[in-house]
PATORFI-96334 format. One record per residue (C-alpha): y, x, z; residue number from 1. Coordinates in Angstrom, 2 decimals, m for minus. Each point is the difference from the previous one (the first is absolute). Example, Ala and Ser with C-alpha at 12.3 -4.5 7.8 and 13.67 -1.06 7.14 Angstrom:
{{m4.50 12.30 7.80} 1},
{{3.44 1.37 m0.66} 2},
// end
This chain:
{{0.00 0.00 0.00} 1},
{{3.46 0.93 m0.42} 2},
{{1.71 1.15 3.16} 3},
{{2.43 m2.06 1.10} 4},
{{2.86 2.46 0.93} 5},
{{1.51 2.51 m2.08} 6},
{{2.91 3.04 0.29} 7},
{{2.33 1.29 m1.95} 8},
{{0.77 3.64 0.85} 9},
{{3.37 0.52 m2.24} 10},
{{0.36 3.28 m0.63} 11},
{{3.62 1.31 m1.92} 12},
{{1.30 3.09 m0.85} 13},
{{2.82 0.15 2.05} 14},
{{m0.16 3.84 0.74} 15},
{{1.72 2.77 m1.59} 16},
{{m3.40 2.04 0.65} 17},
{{m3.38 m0.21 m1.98} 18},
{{m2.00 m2.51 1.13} 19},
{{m3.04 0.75 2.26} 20},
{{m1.33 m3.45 1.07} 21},
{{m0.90 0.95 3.61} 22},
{{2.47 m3.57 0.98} 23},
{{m2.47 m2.01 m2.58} 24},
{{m3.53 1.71 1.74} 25},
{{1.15 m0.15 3.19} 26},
{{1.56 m3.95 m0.39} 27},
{{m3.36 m0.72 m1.73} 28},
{{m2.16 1.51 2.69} 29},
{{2.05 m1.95 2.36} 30},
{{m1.34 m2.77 m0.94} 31},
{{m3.46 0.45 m0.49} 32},
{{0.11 0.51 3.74} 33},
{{1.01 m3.08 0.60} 34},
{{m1.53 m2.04 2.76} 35},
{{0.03 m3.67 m1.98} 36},
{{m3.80 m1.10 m0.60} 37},
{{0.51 m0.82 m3.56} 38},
{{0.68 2.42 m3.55} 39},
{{2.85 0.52 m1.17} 40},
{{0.83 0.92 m3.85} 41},
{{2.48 2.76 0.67} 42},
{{1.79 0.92 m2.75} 43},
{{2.75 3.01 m0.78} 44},
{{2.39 0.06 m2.66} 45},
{{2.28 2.25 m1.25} 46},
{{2.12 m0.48 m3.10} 47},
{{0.93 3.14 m2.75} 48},
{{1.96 2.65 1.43} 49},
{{2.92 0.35 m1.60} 50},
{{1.02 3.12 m2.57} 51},
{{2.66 1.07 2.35} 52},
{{m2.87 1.11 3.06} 53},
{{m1.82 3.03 0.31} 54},
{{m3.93 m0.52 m1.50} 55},
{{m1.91 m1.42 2.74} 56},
{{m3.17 0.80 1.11} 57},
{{m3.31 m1.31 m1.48} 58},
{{m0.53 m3.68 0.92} 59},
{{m1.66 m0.65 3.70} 60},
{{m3.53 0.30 1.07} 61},
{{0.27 m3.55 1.96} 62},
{{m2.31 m0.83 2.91} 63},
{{m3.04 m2.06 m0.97} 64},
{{0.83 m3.41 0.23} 65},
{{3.70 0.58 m1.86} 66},
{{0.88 0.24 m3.26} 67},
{{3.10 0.86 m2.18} 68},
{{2.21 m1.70 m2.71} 69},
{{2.51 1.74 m2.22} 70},
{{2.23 m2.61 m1.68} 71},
{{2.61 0.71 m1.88} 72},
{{2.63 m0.63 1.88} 73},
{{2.95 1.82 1.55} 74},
{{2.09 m2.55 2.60} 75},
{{m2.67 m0.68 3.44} 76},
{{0.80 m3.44 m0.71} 77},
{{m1.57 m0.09 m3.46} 78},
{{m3.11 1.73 1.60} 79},
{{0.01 m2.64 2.94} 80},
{{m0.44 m2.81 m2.01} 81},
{{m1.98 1.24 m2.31} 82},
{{m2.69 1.27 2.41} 83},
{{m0.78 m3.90 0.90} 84},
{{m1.16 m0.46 m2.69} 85},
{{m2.66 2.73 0.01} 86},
{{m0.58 m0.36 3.42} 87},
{{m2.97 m2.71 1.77} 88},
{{0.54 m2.11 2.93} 89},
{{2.09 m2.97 1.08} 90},
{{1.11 1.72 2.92} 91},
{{2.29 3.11 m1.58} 92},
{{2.06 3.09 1.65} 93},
{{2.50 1.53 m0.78} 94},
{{1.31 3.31 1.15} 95},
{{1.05 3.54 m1.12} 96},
{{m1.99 3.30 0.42} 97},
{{1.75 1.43 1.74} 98},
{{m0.93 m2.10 2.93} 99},
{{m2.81 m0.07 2.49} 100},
{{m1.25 m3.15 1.41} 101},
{{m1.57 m0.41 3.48} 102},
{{m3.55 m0.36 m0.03} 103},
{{0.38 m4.00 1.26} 104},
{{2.95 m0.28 m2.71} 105},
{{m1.83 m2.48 m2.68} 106},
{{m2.61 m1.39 2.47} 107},
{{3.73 m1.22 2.11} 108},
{{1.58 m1.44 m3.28} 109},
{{m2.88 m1.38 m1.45} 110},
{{m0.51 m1.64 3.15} 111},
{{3.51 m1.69 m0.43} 112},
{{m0.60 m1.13 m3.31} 113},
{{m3.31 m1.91 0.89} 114},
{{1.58 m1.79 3.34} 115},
{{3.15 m0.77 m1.76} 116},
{{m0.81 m2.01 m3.36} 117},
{{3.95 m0.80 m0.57} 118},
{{1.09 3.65 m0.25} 119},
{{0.15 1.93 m2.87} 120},
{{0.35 3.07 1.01} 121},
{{m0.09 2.42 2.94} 122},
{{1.74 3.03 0.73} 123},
{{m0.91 3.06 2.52} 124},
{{2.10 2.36 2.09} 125},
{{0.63 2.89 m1.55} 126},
{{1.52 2.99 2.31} 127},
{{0.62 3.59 m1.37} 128},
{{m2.68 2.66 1.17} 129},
{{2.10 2.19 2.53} 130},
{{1.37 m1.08 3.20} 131},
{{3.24 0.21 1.92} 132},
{{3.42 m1.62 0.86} 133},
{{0.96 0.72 m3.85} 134},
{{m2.95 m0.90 m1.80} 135},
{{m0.94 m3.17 2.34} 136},
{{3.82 m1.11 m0.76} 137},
{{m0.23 0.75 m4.02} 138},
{{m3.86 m1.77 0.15} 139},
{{1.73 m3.36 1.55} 140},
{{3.81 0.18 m2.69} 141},
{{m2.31 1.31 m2.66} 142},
{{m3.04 m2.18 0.10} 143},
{{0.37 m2.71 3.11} 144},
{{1.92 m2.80 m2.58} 145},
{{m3.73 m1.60 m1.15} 146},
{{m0.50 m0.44 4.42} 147},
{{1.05 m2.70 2.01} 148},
{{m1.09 1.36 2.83} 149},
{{m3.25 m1.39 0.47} 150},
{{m3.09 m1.66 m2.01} 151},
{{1.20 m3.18 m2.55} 152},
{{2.16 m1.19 m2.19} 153},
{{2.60 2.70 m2.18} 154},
{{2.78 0.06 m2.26} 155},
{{m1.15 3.09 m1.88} 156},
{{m3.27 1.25 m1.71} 157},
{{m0.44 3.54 m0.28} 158},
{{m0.35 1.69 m2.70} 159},
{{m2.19 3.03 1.41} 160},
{{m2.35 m1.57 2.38} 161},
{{m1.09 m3.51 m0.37} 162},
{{m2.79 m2.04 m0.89} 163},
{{0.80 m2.95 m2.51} 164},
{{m2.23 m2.86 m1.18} 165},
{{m0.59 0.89 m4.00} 166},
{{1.25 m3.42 m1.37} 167},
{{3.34 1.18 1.98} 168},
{{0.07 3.19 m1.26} 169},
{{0.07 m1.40 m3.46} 170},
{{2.37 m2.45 0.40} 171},
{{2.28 2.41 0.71} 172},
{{0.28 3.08 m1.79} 173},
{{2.91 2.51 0.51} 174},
{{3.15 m0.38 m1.97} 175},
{{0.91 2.23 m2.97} 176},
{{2.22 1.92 2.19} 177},
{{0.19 4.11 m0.72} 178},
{{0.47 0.32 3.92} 179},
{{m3.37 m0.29 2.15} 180},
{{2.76 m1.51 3.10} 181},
{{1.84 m2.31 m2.31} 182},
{{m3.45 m1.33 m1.50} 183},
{{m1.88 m0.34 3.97} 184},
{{3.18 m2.01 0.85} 185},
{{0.72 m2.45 m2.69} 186},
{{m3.98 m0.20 0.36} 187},
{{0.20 m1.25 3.33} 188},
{{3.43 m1.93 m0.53} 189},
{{m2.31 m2.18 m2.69} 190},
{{m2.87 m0.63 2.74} 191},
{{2.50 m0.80 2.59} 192},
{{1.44 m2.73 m2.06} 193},
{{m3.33 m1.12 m1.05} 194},
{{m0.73 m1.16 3.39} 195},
{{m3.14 2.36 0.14} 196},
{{m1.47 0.61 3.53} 197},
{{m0.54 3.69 0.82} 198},
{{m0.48 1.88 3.42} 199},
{{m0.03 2.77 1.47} 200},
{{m2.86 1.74 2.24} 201},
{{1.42 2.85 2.21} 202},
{{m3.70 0.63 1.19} 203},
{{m0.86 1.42 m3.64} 204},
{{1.72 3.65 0.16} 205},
{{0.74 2.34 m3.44} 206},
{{1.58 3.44 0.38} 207},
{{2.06 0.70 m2.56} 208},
{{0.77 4.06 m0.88} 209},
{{3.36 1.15 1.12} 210},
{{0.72 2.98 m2.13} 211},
{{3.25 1.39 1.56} 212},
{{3.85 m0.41 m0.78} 213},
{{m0.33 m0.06 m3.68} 214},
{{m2.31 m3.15 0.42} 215},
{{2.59 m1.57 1.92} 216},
{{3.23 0.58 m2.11} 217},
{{m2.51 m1.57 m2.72} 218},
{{m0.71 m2.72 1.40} 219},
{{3.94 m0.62 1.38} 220},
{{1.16 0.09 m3.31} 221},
{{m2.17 m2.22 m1.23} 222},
{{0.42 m2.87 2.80} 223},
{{3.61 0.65 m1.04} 224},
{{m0.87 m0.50 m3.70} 225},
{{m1.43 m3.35 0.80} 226},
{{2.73 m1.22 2.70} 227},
{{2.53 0.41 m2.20} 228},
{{m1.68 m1.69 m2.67} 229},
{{m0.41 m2.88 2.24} 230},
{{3.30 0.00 2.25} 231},
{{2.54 2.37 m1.88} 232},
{{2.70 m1.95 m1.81} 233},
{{2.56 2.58 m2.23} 234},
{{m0.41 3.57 0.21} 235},
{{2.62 1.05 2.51} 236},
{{m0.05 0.86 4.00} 237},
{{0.46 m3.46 1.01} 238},
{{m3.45 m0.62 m1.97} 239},
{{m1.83 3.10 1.72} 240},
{{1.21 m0.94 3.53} 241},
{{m1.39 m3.80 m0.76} 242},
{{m3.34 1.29 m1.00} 243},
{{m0.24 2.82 3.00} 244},
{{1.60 m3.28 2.13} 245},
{{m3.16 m2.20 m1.22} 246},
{{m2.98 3.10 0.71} 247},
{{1.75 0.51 3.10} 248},
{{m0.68 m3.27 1.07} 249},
{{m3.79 m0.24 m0.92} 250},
{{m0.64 3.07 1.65} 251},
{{1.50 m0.92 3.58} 252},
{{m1.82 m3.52 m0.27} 253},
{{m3.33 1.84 m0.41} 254},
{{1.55 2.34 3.02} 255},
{{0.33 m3.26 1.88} 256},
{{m3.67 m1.39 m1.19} 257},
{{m2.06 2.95 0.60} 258},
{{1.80 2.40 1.92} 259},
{{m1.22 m1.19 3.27} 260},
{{m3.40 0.29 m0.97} 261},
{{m0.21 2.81 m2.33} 262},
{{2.83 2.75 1.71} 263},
{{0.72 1.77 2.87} 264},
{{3.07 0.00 2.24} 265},
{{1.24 3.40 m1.61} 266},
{{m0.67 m0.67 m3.16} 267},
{{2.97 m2.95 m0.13} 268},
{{2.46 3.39 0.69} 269},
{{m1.00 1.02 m4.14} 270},
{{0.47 m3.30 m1.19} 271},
{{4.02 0.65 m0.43} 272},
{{m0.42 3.52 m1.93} 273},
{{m2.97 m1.35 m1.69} 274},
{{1.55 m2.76 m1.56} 275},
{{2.89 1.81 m0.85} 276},
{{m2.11 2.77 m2.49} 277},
{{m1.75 m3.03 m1.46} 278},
{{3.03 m1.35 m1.41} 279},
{{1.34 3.37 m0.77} 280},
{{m3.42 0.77 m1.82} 281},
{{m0.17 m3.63 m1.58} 282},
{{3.97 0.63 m1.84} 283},
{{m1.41 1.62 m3.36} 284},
{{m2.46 m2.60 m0.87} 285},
{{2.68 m2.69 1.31} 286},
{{2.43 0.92 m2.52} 287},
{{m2.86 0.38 m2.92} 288},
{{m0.58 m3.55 0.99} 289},
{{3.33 m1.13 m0.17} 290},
{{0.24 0.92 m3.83} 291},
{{m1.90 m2.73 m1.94} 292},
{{m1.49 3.34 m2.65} 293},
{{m0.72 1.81 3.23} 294},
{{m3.11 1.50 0.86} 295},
{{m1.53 2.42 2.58} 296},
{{m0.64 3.17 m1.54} 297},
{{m2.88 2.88 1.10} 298},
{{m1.57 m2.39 2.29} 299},
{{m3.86 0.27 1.56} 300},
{{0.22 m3.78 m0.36} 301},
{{m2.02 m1.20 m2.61} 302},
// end
């Protein structure tokens, strides 16, 4: 028979370096360790690399039990949707290689999806691997917006590290958007005003790879890409300000939701400093946002 589940390791070629597929074993391997008492059909894909990167190295050895698909595609959101379709199972996740899920991590969402027939979809928790006042804080700003603070009902579904009911995953692909944040967001703008039910299951844990300050300027641009996309209006300061004024704003509501759970009494003295270098960090991909030809040049973000 046909297992039931399936996952979709997306694999991109974000990295200026040749490509050596330890994230894809290791993500793969991950899985097959998984404590759930069913199969799984666990499936990486990678898309072409393009002309621009180094040669990589010969395609992966995979651990039994995995297998690979080259499609070719550039954009992870191409390679996203596409995988569904070559992937079995009703019961589908999605996540990134370079990500390692707790041993309990599909046995905890597939658990949701069975008890809860209305939802959708369910996301995880996903904290970076190291610890610390800075890293806990960047985990919760950078990754606590799917949480509510406990198990239930969500207004976001994430787009590394959830498990999605197939027929929902086809309903809605990603958007033809060049930007991987742009594309996740109108995404989940669509299913919000759908009326779909999704959750979220803190219990399910993924740790995502933090790979140093050159990671996080990355990704800063980028979330400034897409908030200026969605709030900026015009292409002067008052525009910036509104759009820094708007992130601002998420990011101390997900202070107020999960800081009491998730930080530590010192840890609230970084916020200020913090927040400030986010925004700082955020300004170049802010003002490629703000120009309607603009685009986000000699990012990892694929």
């Amino acid at each position: 028979m046909a297992p039931r589940i399936g996952v979709i390791i997306v694999s991109d070629y974000g990295s200026p370096d040749p490509k050596d597929w330890c994230d894809e074993i290791a993500c793969a391997a991950a899985f097959l360790r998984q404590d759930l008492a069913e199969p799984a059909d666990i499936l990486v894909v990678a898309g072409q690399p393009p002309e621009t990167l180094p040669p990589e190295t010969p395609p992966p050895v995979l651990p039994d039990g995995a297998r690979l698909a080259r499609l070719p595609y550039r954009r992870s959101t191409q390679l996203r949707d596409a995988a569904v379709k070559l992937v079995q199972g009703q019961l589908i996740a999605v996540l990134e290689a370079d990500c390692l899920p707790a041993t309990d991590w599909l046995r905890c969402l597939v658990h949701w999806l069975d008890s809860h027939p209305q939802d959708q979809a369910v996301s995880g928790r996903t904290v970076y691997g190291a610890g610390g006042s800075v890293m806990r804080l960047r985990t919760l700003l950078d990754r606590g917006y799917v949480e509510t603070g406990q198990a239930g009902s969500a207004g976001h579904v994430c787009t590394n590290g959830a498990l999605y009911r197939r027929a929902f995953l086809e309903r809605y692909p990603f958007p033809e958007e060049d930007n991987l944040f742009v594309a996740g967001w109108r995404r989940n703008q669509a299913i919000l005003l759908a009326g779909e039910a999704i959750a979220v299951e803190p219990a399910a844990l993924l740790r995502h790879a933090y790979e140093g300050p050159a990671f996080e300027r990355d990704l800063r641009r980028n979330v400034g890409f897409r908030d200026a996309r969605d709030w900026g209006r015009g292409s002067g300061l008052r525009s910036i300000f509104q759009v820094w004024r708007e992130r601002t704003k998420l990011e101390w509501a997900d202070l107020q939701r999960l800081g009491g759970q998730r930080l530590r009494w010192w840890d609230w003295l970084l916020v200020p400093p913090l927040v400030l270098s986010r925004r700082l960090a955020e300004l170049p991909g802010i003002r490629a946002g703000l120009r309607p030809d603009g685009k986000l040049k000699k990012t990892g973000y694929r």
